[in-house]
ZAVO-174165 format. One line per field, with one value per atom (N, C-alpha, C): chain; residue in one letter; residue number from 0; x, z, y. Coordinates in pm, whole numbers, plus 50000, padded with zeros to 5 digits. Atoms other than C-alpha are relative to their C-alpha. Layout:
REM residues N
mol	(A	...)
type	(A	...)
seq	(NUM	...)
xx	(X	...)
zz	(Z	...)
yy	(Y	...)
***
This chain:
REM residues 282
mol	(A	A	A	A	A	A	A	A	A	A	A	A	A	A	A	A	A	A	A	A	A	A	A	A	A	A	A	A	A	A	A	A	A	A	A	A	A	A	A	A	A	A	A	A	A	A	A	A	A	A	A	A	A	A	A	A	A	A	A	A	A	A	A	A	A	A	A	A	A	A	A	A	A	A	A	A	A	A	A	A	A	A	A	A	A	A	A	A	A	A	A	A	A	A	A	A	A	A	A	A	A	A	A	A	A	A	A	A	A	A	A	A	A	A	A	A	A	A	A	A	A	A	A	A	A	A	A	A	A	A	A	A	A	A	A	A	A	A	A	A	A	A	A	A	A	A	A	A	A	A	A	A	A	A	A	A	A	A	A	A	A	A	A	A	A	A	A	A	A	A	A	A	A	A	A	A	A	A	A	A	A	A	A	A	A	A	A	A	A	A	A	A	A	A	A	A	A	A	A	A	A	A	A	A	A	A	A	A	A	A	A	A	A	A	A	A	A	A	A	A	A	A	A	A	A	A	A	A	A	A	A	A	A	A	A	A	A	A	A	A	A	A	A	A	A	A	A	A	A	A	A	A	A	A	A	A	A	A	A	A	A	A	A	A	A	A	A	A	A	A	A	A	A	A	A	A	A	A	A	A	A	A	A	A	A	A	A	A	A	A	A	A	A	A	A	A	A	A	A	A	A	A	A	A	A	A	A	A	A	A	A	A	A	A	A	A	A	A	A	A	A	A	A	A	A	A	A	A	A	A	A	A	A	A	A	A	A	A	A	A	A	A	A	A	A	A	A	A	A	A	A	A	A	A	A	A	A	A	A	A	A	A	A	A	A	A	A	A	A	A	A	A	A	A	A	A	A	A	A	A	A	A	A	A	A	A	A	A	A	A	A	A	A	A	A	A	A	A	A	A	A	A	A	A	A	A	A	A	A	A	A	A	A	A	A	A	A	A	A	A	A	A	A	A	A	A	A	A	A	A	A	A	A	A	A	A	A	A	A	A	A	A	A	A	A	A	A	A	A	A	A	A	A	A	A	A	A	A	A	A	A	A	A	A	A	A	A	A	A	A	A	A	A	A	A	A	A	A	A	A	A	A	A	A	A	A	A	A	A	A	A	A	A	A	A	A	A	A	A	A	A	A	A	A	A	A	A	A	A	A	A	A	A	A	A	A	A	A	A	A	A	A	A	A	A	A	A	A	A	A	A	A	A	A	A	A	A	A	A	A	A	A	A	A	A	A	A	A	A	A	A	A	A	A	A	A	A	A	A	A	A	A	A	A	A	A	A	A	A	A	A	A	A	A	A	A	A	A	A	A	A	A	A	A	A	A	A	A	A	A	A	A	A	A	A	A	A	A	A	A	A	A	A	A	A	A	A	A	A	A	A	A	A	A	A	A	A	A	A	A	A	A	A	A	A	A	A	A	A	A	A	A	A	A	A	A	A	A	A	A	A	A	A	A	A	A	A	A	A	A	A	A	A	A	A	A	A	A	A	A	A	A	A	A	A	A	A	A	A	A	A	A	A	A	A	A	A	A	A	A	A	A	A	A	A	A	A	A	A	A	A	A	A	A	A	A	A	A	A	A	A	A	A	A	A	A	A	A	A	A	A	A	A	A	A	A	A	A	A	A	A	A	A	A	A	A	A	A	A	A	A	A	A	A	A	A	A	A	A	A	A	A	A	A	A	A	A	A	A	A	A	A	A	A	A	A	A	A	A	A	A	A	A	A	A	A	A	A	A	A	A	A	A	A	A	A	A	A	A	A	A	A	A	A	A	A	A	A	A	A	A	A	A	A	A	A	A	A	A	A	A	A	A	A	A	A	A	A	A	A	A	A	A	A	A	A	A	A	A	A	A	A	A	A	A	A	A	A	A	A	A	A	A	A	A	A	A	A	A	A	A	A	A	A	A	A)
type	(X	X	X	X	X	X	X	X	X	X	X	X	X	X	X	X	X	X	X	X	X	X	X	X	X	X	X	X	X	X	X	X	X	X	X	X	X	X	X	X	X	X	X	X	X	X	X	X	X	X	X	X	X	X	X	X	X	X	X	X	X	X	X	X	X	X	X	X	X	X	X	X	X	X	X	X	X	X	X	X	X	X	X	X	X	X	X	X	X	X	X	X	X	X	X	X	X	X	X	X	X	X	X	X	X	X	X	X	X	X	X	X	X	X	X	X	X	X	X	X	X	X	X	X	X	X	X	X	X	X	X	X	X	X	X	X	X	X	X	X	X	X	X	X	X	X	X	X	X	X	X	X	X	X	X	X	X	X	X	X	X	X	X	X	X	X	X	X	X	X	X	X	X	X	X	X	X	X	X	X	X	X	X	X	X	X	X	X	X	X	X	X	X	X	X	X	X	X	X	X	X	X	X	X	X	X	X	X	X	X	X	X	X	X	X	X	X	X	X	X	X	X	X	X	X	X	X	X	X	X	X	X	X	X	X	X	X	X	X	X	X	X	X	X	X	X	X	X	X	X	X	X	X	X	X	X	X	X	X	X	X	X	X	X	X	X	X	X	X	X	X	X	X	X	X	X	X	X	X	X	X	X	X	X	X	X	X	X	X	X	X	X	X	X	X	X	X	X	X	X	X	X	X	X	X	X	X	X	X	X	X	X	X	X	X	X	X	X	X	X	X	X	X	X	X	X	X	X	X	X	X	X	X	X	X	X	X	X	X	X	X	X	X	X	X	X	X	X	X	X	X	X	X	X	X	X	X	X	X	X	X	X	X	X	X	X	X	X	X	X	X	X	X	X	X	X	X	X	X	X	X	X	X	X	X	X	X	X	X	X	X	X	X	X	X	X	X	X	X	X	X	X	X	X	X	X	X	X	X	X	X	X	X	X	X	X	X	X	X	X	X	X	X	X	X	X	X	X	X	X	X	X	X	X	X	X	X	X	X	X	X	X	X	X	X	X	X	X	X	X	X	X	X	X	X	X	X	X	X	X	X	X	X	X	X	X	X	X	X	X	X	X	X	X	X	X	X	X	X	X	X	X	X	X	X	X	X	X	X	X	X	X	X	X	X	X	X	X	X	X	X	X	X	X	X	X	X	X	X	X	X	X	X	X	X	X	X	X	X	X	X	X	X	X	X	X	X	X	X	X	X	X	X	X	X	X	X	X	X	X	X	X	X	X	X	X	X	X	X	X	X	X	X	X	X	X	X	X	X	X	X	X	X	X	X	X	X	X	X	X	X	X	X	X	X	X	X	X	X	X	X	X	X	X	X	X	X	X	X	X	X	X	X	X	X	X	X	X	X	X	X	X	X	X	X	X	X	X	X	X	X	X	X	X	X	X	X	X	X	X	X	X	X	X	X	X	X	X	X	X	X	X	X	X	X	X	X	X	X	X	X	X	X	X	X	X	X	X	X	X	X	X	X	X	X	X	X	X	X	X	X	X	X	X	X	X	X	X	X	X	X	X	X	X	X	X	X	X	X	X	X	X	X	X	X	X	X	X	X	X	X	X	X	X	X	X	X	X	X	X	X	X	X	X	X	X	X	X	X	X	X	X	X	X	X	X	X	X	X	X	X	X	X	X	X	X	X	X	X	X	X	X	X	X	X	X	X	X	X	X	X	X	X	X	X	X	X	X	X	X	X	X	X	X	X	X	X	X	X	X	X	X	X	X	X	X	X	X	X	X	X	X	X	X	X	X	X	X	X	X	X	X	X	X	X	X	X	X	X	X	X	X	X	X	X	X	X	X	X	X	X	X	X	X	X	X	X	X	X	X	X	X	X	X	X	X	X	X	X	X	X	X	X	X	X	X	X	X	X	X	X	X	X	X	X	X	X	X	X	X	X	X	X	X	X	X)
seq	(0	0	0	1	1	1	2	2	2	3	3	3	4	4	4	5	5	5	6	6	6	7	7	7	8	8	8	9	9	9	10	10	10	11	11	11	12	12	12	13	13	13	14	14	14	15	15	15	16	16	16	17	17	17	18	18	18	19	19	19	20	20	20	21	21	21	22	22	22	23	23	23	24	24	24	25	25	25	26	26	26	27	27	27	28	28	28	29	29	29	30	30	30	31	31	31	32	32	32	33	33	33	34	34	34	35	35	35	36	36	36	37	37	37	38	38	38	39	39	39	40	40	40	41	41	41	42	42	42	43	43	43	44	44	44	45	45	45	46	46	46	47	47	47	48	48	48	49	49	49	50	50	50	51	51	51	52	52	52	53	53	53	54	54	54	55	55	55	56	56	56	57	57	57	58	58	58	59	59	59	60	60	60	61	61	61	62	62	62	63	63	63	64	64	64	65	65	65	66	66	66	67	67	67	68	68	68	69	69	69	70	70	70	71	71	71	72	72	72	73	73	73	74	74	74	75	75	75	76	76	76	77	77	77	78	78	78	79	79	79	80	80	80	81	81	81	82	82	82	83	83	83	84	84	84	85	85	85	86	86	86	87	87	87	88	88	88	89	89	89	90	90	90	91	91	91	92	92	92	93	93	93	94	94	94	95	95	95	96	96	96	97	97	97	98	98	98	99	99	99	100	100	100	101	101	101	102	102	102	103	103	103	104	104	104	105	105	105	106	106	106	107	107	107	108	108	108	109	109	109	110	110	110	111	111	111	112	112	112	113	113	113	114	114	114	115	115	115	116	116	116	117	117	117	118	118	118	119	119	119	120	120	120	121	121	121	122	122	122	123	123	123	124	124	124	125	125	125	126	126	126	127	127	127	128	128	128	129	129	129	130	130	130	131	131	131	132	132	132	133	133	133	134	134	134	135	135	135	136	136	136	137	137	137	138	138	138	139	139	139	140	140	140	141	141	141	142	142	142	143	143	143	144	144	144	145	145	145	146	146	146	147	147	147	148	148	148	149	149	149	150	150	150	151	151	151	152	152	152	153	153	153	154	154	154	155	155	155	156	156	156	157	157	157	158	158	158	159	159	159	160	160	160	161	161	161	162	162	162	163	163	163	164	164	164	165	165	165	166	166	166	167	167	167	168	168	168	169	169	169	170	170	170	171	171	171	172	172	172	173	173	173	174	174	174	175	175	175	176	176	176	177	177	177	178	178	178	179	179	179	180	180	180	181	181	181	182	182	182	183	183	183	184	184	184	185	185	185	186	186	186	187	187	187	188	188	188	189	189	189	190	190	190	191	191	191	192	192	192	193	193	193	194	194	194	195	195	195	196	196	196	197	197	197	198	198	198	199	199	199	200	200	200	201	201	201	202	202	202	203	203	203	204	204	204	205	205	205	206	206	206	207	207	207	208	208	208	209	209	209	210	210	210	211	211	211	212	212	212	213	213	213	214	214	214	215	215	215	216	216	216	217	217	217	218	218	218	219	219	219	220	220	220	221	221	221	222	222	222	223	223	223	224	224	224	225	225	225	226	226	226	227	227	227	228	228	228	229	229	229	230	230	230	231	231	231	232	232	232	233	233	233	234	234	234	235	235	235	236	236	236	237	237	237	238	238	238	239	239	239	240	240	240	241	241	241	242	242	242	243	243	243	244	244	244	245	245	245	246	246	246	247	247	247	248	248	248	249	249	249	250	250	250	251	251	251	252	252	252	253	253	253	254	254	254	255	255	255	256	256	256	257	257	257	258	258	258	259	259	259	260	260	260	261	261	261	262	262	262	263	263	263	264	264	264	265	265	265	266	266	266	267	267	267	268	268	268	269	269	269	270	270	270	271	271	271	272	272	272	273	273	273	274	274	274	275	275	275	276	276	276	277	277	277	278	278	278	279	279	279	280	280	280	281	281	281)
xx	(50106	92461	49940	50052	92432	49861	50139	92115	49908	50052	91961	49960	50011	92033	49917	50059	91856	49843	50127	91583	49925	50014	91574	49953	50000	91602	49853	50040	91387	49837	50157	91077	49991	49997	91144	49925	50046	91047	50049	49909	91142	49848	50084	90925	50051	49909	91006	49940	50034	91035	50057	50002	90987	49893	50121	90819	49882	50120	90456	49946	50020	90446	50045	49934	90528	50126	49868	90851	50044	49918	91021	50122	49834	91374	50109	49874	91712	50067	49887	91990	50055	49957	92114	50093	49919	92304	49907	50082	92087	50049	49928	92233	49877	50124	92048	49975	50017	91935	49978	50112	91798	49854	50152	91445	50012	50034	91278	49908	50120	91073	49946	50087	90783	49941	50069	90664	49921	50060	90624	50031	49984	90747	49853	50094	90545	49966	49975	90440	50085	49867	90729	49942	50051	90513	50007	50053	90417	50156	49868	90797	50088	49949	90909	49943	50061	90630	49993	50045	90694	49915	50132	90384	49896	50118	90226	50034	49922	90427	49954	50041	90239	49866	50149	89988	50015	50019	89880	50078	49964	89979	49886	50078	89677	49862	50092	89364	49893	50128	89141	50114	49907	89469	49942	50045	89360	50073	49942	89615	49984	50015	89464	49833	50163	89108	49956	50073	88849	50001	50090	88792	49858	50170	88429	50027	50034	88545	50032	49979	88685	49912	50101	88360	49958	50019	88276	49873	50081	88093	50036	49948	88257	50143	49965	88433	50137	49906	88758	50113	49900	89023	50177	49803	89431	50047	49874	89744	50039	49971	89870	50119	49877	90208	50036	49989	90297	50158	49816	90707	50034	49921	90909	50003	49987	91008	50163	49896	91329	50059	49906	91631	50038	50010	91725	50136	49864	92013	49886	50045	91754	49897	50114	91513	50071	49980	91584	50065	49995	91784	49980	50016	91761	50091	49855	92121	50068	49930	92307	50125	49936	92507	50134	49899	92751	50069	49911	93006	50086	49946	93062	49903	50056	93041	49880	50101	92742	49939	50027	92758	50037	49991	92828	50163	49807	93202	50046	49918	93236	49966	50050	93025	50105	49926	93322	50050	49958	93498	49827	50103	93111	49969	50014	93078	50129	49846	93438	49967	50047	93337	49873	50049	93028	49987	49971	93139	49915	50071	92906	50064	49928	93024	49942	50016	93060	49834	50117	92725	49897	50115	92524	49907	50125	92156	50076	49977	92293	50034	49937	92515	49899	50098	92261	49882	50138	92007	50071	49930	92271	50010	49998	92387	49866	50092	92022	49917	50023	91945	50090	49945	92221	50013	50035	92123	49955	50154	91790	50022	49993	91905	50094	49928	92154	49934	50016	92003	49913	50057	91882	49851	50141	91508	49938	50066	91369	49851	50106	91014	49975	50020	91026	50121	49928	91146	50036	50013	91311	50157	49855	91635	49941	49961	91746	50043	49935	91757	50022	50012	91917	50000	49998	91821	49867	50188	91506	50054	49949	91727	50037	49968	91797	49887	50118	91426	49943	49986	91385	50023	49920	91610	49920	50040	91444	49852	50183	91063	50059	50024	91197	50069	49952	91400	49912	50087	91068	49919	50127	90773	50048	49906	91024	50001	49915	91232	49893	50068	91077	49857	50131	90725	49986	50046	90564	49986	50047	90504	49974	50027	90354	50004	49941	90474	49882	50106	90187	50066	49949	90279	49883	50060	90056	50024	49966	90002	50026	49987	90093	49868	50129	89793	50039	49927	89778	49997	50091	89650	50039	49893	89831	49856	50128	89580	50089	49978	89589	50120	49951	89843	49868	50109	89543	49835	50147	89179	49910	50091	88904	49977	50013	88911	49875	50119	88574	50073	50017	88589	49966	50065	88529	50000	49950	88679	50071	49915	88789	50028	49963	88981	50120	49989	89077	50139	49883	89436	49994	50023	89345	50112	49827	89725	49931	49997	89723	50150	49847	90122	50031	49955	90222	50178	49864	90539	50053	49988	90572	50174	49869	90899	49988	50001	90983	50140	49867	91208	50063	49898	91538	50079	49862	91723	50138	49841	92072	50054	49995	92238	49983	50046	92135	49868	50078	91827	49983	49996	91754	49866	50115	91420	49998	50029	91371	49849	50071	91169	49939	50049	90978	49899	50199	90658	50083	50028	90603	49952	50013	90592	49853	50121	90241	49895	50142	90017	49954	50134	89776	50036	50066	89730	49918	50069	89484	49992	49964	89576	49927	50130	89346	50078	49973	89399	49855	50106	89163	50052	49944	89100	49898	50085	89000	50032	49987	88894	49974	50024	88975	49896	50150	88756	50047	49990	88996	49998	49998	88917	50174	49853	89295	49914	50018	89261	50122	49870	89486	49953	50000	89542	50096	49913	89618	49990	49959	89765	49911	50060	89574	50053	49961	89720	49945	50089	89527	50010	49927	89701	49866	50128	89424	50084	49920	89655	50108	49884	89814	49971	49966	89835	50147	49892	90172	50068	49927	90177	49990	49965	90285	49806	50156	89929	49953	49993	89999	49985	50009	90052	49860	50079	89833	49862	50119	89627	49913	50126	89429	49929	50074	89390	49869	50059	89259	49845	50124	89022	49924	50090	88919	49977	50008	88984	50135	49868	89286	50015	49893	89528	49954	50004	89427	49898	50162	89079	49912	50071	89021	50159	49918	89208	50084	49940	89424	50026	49972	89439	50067	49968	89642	50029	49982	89731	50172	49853	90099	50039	50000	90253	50088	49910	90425	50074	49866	90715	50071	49973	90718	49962	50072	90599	49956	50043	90425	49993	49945	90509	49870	50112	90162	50066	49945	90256	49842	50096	90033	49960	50029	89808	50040	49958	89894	49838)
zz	(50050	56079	50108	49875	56439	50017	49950	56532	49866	50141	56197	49958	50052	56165	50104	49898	56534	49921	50053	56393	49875	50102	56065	50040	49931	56260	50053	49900	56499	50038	50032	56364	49862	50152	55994	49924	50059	55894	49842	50168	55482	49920	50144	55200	49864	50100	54926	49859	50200	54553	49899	50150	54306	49897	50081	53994	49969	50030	53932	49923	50102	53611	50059	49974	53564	49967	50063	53550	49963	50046	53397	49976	50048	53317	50072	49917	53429	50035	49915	53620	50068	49854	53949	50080	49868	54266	50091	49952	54454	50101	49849	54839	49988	49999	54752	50113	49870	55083	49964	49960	55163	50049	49957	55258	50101	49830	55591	50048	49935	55830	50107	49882	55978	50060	49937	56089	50155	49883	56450	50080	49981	56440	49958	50025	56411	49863	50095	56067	49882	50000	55844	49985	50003	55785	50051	49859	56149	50022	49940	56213	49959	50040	56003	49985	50003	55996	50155	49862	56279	50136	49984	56293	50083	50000	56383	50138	49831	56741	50083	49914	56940	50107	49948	57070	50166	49838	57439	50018	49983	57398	50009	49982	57362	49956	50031	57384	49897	50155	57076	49896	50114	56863	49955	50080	56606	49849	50070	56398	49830	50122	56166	49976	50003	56004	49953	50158	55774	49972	50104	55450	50084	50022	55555	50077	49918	55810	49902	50078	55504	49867	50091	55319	49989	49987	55210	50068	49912	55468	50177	49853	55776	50060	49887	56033	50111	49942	56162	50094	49953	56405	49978	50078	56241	50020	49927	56351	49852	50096	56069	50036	49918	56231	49880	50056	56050	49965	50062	55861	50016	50043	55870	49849	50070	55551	49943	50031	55390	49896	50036	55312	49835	50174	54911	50049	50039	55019	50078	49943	55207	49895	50108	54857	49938	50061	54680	49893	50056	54435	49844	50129	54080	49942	49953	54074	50125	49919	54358	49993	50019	54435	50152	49901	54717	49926	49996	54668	50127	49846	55043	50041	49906	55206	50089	49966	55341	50103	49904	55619	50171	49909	55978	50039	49989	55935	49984	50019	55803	50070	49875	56085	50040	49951	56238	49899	50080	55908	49987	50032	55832	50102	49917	56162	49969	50013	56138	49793	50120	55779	50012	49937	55899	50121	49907	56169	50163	49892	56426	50111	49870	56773	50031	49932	56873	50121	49904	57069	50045	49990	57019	49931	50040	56909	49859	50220	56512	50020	50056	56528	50035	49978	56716	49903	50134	56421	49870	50113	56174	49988	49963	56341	49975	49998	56342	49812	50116	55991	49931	50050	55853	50041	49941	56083	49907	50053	55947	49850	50167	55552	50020	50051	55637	50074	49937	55869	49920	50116	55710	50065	49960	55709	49897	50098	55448	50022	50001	55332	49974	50080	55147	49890	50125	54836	50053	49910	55003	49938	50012	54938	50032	49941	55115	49844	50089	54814	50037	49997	54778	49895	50100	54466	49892	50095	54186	49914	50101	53948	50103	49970	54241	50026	50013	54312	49862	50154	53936	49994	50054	53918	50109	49910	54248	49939	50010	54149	49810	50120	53785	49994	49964	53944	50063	49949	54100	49928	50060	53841	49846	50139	53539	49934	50042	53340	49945	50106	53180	50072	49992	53370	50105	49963	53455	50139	49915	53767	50033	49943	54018	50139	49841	54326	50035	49885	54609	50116	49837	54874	50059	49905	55157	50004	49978	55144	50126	49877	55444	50045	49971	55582	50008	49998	55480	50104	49909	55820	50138	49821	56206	50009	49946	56332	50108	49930	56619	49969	50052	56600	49954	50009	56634	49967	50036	56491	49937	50094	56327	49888	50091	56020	49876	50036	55761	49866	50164	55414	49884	50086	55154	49859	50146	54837	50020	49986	54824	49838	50134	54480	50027	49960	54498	49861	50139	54260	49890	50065	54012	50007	50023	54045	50149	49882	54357	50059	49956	54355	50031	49964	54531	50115	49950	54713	50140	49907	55045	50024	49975	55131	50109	49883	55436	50016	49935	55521	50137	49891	55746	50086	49988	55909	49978	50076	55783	49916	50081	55657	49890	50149	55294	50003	50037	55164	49993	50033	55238	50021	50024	55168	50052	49984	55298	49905	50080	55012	50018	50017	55013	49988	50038	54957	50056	49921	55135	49827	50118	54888	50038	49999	54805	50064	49872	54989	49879	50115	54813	50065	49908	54933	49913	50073	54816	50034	50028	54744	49974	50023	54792	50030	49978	54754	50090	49870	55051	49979	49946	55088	50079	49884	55397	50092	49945	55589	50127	49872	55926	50062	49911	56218	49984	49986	56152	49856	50174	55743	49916	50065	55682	49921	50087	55389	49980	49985	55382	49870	50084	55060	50070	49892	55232	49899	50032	55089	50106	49882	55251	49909	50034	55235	50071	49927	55322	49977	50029	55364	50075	49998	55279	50062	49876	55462	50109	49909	55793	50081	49925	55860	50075	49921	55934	50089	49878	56175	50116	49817	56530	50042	49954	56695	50092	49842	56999	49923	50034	56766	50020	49994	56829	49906	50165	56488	50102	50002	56581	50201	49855	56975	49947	50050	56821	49913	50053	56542	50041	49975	56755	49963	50067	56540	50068	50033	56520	49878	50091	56293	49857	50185	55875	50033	50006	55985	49884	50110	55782	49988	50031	55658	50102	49872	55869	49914	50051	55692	50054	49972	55765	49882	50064	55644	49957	50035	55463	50098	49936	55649	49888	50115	55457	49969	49982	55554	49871	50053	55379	49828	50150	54970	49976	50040	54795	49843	50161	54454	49991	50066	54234	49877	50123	53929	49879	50105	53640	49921	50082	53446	49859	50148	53059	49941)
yy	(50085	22130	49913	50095	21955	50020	49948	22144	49919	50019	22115	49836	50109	21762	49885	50067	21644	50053	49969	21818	49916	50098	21611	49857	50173	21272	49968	50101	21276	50064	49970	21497	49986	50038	21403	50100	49835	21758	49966	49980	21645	49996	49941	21769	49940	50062	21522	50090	49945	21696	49955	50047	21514	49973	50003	21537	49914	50074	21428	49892	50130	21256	49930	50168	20892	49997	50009	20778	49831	50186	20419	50064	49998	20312	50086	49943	20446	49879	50151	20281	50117	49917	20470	49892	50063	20383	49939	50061	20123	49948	50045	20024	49826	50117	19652	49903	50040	19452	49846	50092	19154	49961	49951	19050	49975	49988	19084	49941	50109	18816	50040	49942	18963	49916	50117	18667	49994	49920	18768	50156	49826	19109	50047	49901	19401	50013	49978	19452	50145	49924	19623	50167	49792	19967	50044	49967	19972	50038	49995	19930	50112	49894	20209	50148	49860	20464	50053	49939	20650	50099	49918	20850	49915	50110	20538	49962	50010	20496	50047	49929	20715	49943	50073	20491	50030	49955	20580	50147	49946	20902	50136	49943	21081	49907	50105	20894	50006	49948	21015	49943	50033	20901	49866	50139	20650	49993	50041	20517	49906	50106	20241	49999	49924	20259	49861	50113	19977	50076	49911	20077	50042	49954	20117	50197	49852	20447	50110	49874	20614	50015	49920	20735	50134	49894	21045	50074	49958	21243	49953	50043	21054	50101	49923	21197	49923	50123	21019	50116	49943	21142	49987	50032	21164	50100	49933	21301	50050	49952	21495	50144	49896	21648	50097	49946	21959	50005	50010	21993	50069	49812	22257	49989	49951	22359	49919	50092	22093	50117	49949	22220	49904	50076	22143	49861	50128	21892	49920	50166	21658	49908	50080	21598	49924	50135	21294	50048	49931	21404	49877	50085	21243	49869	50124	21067	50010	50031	20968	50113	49857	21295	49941	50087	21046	49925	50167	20767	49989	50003	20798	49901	50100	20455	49989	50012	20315	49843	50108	20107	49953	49938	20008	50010	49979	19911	50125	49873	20284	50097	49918	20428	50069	49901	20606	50061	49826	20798	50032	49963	20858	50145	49910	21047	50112	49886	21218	50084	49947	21308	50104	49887	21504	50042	49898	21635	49928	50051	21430	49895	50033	21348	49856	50193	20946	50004	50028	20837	50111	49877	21179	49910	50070	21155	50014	49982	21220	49823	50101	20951	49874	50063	20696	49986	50025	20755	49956	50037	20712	49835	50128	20392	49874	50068	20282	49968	50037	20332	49903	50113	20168	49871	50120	19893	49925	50067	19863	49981	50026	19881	49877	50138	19589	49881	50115	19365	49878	50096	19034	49942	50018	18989	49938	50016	18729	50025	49944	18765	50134	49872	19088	50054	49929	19280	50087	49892	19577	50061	49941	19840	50148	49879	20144	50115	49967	20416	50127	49877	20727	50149	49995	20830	49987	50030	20884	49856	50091	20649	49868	50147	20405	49940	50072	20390	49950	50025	20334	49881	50164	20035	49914	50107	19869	49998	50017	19922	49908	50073	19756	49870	50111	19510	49887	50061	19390	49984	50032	19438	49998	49986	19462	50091	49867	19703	50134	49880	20018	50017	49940	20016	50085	49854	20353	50007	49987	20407	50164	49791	20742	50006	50016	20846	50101	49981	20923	50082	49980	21173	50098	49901	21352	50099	49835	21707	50032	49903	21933	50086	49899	22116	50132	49868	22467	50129	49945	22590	49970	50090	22586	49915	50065	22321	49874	50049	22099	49862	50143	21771	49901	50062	21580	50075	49954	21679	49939	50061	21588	50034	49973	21561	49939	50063	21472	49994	50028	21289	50049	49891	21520	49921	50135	21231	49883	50121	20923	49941	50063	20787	49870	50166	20406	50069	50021	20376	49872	50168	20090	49907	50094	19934	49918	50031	19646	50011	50011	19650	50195	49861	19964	49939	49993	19994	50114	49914	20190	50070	49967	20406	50093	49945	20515	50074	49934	20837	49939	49996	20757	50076	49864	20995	49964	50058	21048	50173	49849	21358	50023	49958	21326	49848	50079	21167	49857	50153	20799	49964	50063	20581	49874	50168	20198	50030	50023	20112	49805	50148	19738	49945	50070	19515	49845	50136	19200	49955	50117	18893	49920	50078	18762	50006	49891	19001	50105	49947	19245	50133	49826	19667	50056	49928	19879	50158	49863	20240	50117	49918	20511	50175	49818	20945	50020	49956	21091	50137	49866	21444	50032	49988	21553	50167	49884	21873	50038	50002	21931	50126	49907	22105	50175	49823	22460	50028	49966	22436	49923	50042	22294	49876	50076	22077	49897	50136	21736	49954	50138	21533	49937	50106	21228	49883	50146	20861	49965	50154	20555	49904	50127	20224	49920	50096	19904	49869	50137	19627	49895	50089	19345	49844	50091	19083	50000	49972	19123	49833	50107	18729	49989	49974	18766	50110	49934	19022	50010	49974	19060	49978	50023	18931	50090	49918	19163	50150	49864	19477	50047	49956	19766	50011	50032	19775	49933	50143	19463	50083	50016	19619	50127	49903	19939	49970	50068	19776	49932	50130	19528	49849	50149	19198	49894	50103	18920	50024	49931	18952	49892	50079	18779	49995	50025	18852	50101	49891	19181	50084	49912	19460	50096	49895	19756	50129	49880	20107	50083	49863	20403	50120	49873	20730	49971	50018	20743	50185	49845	21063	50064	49868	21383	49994	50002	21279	49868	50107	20949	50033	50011	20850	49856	50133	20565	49994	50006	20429	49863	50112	20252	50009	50016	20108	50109	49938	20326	49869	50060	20127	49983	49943	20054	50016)
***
């Protein structure tokens, strides 16, 4: 599983499946955290979407958008890395299919349990996730889940019990096409909910999410479908976080857009790899 599992980490090749409808209620296995102070960190999306890291790496790369660039008929340039193909043990599964420890005190049976050698890249990503699900960061609602029923209990532990929600994920393009291309606006549909909830894949040998929302900030949730320059067709998530006062002043966003930081908005694309949870209207 060594090979297999560098591959998982550290191109996040996962295809999440899970069903479409809405879902409420349950009770699952929930790894519950503390919150996190972005205060002069990076902001926490930036910090976990790792699609979004590549800055200076090719110079047409453009990470963060305004609403105004995503209208239909425009013409924007996005990275839209292609997946392999996820193996059925890395999808989320419905209940918590572990009761194997989860943390860094158990870091070594964890490794001796699958099989992964002290200070390889596996274990180094392991180490780093369970960092990032324990380290204490107030200023956000946030838990590491591994589980449909543990995301369940955290999205009702936040907006309260039983309400509906719909999970948002980015299609795969059905077409080899460049990492980077141009891709044009073909629809844009706004989500009427403002409470959405971002989750970000971890690597880890079974399915894990950092799930969270910043306290007392706004996003606005939009489906995009867009068709690149070789015909590949993307349904893409956009998220547009309408306050980034508290983030990192130095982060790229603001060098890219051009502004300071609680001046306007910062958009990106959610990647394939990741999902986004809007609450459904009643």
């Amino acid at each position: 599983m060594g090979n297999e599992f560098v591959s998982w980490s550290f191109l996040l090749v996962l295809l999440i499946t899970l069903a479409p409808e809405n879902v409420a209620g349950g009770d699952g296995n929930i790894l519950r955290l503390p919150s996190m102070d972005v205060g002069e960190s990076a902001p926490s999306d930036s910090g976990m979407m790792m699609g979004m890291e590549v800055e200076g790496k090719d110079p047409d790369f453009k990470a963060y958008f305004f609403i105004k660039d995503i209208q239909v008929g425009k013409t924007i340039p996005v990275n839209f890395p292609h997946l392999k193909e996820s193996d059925p043990a890395r999808n989320l599964p419905r209940k918590a299919r572990t009761s194997l420890p989860f943390s860094l005190k158990a870091l070594p049976s964890l490794l001796r349990f699958f099989s992964i050698p002290p200070a390889s890249p596996q274990a180094l990503a392991m180490e780093k996730t369970i960092t990032t699900c324990e380290i204490e960061r107030p200023g956000e609602y946030r838990a590491c889940i591994n589980s449909v029923d543990s995301l369940v209990d955290f999205v009702g532990g936040i907006f309260g019990p039983d309400v509906p929600f719909e999970i948002l994920r980015t299609s795969v393009a059905t077409k080899t096409s460049p990492v980077i291309q141009n891709y044009t606006v073909v629809e844009v549909k706004e989500k009427t909910s403002t409470k959405s909830l971002p989750c970000h894949n971890l690597p880890y040998p079974y399915a894990v999410f950092y799930c969270h929302i910043l306290i007392d900030t706004t996003n606005r949730m939009f489906k995009v479908t867009l068709r690149g320059e070789n015909g590949a067709v993307v349904e893409a998530v956009l998220v547009c976080h309408m306050d980034t006062s508290k983030w990192n002043r130095n982060f790229f966003a603001f060098r890219q857009l051009g502004v300071e930081r609680g001046t306007t908005e910062a958009c990106h694309f959610v990647p394939a790899y990741d999902m986004a949870v809007v609450l459904v209207p009643n």
